[in-house]
LOMAR-216941 format. One record per residue: x, y, z of N, C-alpha, C in turn; residue in one letter. Coordinates in steps of 0.001 Angstrom, whole numbers, plus 500000, padded with zeros to 6 digits. Example, Ala and Ser with C-alpha at 12.3 -4.5 7.8 and 13.67 -1.06 7.14 Angstrom:
2
513190494310507800512300495500507800513200496700507800a 512850497750507080513670498940507140512900500030507870s 
END
This chain:
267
551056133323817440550264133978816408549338132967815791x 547941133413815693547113132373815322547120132751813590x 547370131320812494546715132164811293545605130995811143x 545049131708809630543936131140809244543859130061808628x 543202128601808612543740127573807854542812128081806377x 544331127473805377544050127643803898542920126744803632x 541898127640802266540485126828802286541085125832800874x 540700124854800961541115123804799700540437124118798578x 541236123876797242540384124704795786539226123600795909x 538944122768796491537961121988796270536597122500797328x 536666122859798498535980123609799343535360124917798621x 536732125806797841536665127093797285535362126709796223x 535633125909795346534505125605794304533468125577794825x 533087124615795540532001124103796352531295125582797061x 531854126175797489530926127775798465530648128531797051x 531610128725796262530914129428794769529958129274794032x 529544127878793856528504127007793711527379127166794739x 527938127152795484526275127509796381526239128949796447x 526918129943796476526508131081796327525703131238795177x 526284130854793769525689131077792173524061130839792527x 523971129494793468522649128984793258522066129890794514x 522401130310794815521577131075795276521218132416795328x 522096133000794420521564134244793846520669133937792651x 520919133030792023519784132653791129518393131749791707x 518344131877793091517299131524793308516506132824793344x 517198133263794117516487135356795304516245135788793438x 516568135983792192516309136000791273515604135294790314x 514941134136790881513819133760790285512552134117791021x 513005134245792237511929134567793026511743135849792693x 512253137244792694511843138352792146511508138142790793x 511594137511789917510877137406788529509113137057788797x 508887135394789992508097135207789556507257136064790682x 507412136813791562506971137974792347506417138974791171x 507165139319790269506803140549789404505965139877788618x 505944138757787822505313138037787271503630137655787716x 503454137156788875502256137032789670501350138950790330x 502370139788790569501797141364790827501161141747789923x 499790142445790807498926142845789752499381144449789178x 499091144641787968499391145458787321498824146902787869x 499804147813787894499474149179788107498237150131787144x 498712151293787328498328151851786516498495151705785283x 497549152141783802498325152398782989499083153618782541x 500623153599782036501507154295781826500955155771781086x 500974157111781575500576158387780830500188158250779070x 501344157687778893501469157403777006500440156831777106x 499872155324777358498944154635776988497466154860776998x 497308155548777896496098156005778752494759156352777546x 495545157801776799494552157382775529494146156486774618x 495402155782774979494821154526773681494037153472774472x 493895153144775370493335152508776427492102152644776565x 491620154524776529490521154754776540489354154850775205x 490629155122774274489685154562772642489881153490772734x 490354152010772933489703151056772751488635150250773811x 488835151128775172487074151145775554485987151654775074x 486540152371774184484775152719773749484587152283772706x 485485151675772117485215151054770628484860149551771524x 485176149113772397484453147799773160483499148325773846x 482771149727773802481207149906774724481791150267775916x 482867150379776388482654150113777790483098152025778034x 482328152628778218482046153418777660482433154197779292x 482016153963780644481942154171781649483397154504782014x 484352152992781677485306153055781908486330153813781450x 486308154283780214486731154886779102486288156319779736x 486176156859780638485653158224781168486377157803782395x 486457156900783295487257157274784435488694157046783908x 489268156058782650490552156426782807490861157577782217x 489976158457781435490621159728780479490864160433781983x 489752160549783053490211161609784177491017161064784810x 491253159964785196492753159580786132494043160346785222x 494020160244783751495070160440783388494863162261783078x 493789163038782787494233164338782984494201164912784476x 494163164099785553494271164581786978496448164753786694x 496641163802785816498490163677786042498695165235784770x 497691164849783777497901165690782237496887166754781871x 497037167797782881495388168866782634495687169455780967x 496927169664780741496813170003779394496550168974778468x 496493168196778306495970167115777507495219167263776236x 494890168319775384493579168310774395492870167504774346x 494097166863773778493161165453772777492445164394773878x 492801164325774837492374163245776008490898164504776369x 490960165516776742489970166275776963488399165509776084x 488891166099774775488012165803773877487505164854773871x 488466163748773567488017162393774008486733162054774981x 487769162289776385486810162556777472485188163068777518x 484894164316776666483532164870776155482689164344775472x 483800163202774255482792162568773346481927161653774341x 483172160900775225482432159598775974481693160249776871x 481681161696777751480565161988778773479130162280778079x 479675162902776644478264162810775454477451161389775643x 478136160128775244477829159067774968477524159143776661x 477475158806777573476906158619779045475819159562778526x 475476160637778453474492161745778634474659162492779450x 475989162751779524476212163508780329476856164933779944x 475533165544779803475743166650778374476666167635779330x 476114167939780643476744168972781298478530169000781692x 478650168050781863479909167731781737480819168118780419x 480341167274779731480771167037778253481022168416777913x 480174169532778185479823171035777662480995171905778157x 481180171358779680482785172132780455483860171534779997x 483453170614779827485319169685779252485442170582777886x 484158170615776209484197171066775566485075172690775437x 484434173549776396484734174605776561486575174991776929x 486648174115777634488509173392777749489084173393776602x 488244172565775878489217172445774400489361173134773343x 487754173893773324488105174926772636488492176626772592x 488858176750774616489886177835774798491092177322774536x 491763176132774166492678175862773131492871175816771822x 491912175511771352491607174975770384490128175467769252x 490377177185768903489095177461769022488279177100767652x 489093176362767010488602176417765239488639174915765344x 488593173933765983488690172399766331487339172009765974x 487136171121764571486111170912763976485773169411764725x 486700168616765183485737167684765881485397168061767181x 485663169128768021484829169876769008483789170933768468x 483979171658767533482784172290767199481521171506766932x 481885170311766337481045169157765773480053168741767147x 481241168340768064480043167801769302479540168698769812x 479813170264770009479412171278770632478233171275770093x 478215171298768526476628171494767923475962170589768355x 476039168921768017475522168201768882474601168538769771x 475690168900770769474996168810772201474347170208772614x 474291171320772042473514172336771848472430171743771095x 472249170921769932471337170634769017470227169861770440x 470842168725771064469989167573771722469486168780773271x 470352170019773563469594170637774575468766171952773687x 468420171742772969467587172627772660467464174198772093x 468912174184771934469223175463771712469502175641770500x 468992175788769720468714175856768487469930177268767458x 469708178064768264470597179393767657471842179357767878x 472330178706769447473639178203769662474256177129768566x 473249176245768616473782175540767356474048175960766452x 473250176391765560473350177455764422474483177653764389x 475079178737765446476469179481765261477320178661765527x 477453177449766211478522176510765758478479176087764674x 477534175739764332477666174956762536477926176057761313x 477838177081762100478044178095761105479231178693761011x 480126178628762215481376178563761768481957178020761433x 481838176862761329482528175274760985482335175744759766x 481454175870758822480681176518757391481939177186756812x 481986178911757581482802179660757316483785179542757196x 484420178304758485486007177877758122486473176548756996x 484901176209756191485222175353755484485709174076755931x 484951173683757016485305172514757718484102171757758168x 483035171896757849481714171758758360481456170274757441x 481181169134758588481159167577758136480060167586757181x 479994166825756552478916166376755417477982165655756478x 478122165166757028477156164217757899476233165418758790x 477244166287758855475924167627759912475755168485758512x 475252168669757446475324168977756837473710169126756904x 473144168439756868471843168077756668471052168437758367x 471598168736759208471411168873761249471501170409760662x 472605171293759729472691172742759518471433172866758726x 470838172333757636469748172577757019468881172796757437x 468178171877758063467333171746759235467107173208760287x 468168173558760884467782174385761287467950175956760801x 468541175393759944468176177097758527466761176991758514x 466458175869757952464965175790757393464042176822758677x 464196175986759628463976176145760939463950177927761353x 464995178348760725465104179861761317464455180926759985x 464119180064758918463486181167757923464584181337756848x 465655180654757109466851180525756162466931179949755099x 466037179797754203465303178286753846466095178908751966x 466594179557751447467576179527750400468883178234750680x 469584178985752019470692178522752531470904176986753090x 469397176744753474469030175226753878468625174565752429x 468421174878751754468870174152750495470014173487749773x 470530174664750351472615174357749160472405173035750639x 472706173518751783473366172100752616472397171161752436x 471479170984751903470375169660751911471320169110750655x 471563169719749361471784169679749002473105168844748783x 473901169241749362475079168532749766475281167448750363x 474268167430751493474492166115752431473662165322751760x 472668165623750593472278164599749594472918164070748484x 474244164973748091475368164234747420475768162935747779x 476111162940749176476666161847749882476133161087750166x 474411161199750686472967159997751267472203160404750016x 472552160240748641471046160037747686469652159694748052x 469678158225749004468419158037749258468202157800750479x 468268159077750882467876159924752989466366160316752418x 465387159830752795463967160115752163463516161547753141x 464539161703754577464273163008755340465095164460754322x 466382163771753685466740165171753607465880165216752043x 465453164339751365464988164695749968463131165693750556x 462707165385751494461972166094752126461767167748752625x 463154167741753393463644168610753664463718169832752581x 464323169323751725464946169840750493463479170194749876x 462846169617749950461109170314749288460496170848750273x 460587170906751076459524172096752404460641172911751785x 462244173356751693462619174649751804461814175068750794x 462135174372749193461819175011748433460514175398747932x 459507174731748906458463175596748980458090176737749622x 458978176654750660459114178106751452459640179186750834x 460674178864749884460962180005748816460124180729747768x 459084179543747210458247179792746551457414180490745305x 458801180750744865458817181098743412458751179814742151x 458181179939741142457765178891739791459122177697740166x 460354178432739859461052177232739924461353176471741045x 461464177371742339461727176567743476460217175660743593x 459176176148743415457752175431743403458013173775742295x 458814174360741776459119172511740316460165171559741428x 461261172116742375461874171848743167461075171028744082x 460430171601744350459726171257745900458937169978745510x 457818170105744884457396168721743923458108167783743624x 459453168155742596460173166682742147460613166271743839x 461639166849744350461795166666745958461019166186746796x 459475166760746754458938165673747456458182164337747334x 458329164172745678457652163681744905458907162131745564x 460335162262745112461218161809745081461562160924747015x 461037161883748032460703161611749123459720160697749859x 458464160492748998457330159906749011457917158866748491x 458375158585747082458747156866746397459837155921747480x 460454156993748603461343156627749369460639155829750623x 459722156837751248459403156340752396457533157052752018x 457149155787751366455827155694750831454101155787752103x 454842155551752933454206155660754158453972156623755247x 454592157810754648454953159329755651453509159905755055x 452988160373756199451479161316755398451704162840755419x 452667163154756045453130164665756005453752164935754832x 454146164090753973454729164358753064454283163809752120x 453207163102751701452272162952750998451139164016751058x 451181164873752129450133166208752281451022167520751393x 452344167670751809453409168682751902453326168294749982x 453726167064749351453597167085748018452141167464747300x 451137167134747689449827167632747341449495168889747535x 450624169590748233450291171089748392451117171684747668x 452178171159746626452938171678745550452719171601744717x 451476169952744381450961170144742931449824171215743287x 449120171493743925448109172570743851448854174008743544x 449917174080744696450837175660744067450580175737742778x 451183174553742235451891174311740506450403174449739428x 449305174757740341448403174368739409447766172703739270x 448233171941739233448557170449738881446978169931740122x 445712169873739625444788169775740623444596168294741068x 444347167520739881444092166426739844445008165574740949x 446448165581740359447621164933741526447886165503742713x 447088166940743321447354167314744310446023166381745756x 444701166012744330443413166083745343444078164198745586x 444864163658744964445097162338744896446107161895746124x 447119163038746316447860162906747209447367163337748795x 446290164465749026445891164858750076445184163365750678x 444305162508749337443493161614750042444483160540750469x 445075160531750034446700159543750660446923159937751762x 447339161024752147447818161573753211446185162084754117x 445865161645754163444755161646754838444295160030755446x 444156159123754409444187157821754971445336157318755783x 446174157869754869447776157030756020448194157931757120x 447150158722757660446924159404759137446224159163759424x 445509158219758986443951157636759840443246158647759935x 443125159607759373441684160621759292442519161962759912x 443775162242759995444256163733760489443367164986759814x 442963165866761031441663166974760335442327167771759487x 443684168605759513444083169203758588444016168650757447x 444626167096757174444588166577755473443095166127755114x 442328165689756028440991165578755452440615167345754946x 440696168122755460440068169130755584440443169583753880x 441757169352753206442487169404752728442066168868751422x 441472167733751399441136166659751125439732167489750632x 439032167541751480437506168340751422437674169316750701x 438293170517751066438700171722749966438807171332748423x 439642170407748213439957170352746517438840169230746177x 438127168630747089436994167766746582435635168511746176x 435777169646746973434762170467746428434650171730745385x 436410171825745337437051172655743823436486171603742902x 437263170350742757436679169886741564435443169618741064x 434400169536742409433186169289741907432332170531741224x 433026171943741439432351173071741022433485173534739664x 434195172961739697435038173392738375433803173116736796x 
END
């Protein structure tokens, strides 16, 4: 019978020892393997935050392919949607931006920072009435930004709305006192209204518009045509010739200009 010769505790130590060291080698080596591998994807969770701080670094491109890698895994996603729209906005990439939009708000139909870019990007394609009715529900639901506040005026003014484009001039001049467009604004409506007091409106307003941005001749014409409303001849024939020089000779304000030059000379 053959047996096995006994291994000596001194042998025994010795193979334990080289085993130890060498599982802690095959284990440094998988550390510095994982250590040196380039990094995957980023993880679902992260993805949005990844992509707001590309666009808060500009990189604006990138920040659009990772929002779609990660709603190719997350189609329900909202908030990554949205995201996604602001940055295809920022590319110009209105058409896009407009289908992703439409995504978010068959979820999401009262979503004031999607209604917000919707107007936007209805506002920059031209559609003027579409806009409207986004900003006008935003209005209705009492959610409508102060910053488009003055983009809704505008195109009140714009549609003959010109009471209603007041209150919002109004407002978004709470917040920008000295916006020399909306203190402007705010006097074309209220000359379009055109009754005694809105006519005192329109004057101080554009009066207040002119000390702002002293160099606009449309609105050195637009105020000379409120002191004439008002009666007020003298400061109206003073402002047309303003607004006539600082257009380099435009025929309407000369013409303008000519009219009350030849009132006063027959008065």
């Amino acid at each position: 019978m053959t047996t096995t010769p006994a291994t000596s505790p001194d042998r025994s130590a010795r193979l334990g020892l080289q085993l130890l060291a060498s599982a802690l080698g095959i284990a440094a080596g998988l550390t510095a393997v994982a250590a040196t591998a380039s990094p995957g994807p980023a993880p679902l969770a992260d993805a949005v935050t990844t992509a707001r701080t590309q666009l808060e670094d500009g990189r604006t491109a990138a920040a659009v392919g990772q929002l779609r890698r990660h709603l190719r895994e997350q189609p329900r996603d909202v908030d990554a949607r949205l995201l996604l729209a602001d940055a295809e906005h920022r590319l110009g990439l209105r058409r896009r931006a407009l289908e992703d939009l439409q995504l978010v708000l068959a979820e999401r139909p009262s979503s004031a920072p999607a209604l917000t870019l919707l107007a936007h990007l209805q506002v920059e394609g031209g559609r003027r009435d579409a806009a409207l009715g986004s900003l006008d529900q935003l209005a209705a639901d009492g959610i409508l930004p102060a910053e488009l506040r003055l983009t809704r005026g505008r195109l009140l003014f714009q549609s003959g709305r010109a009471l209603e484009a007041i209150e919002d001039v109004e407002i978004a001049l709470s917040h920008a006192p000295e916006n020399a467009a909306a203190w402007k604004l705010h006097g074309l409506a209220a000359l379009a209204v055109g009754d005694d007091d809105h006519l005192v409106t329109a004057r101080d307003s554009l009066a207040r518009a002119a000390g702002l941005n002293p160099d606009d001749a449309s609105t050195r014409n637009s105020l000379g045509f409120a002191h004439e409303k008002l009666g007020e001849v003298e400061e109206a024939f003073v402002e047309y010739v303003d607004a006539e020089l600082l257009s380099g000779g435009q025929p309407s304000y000369r013409r303008n200009r000519e009219r009350l030059e030849l009132f006063l000379k027959r008065r």
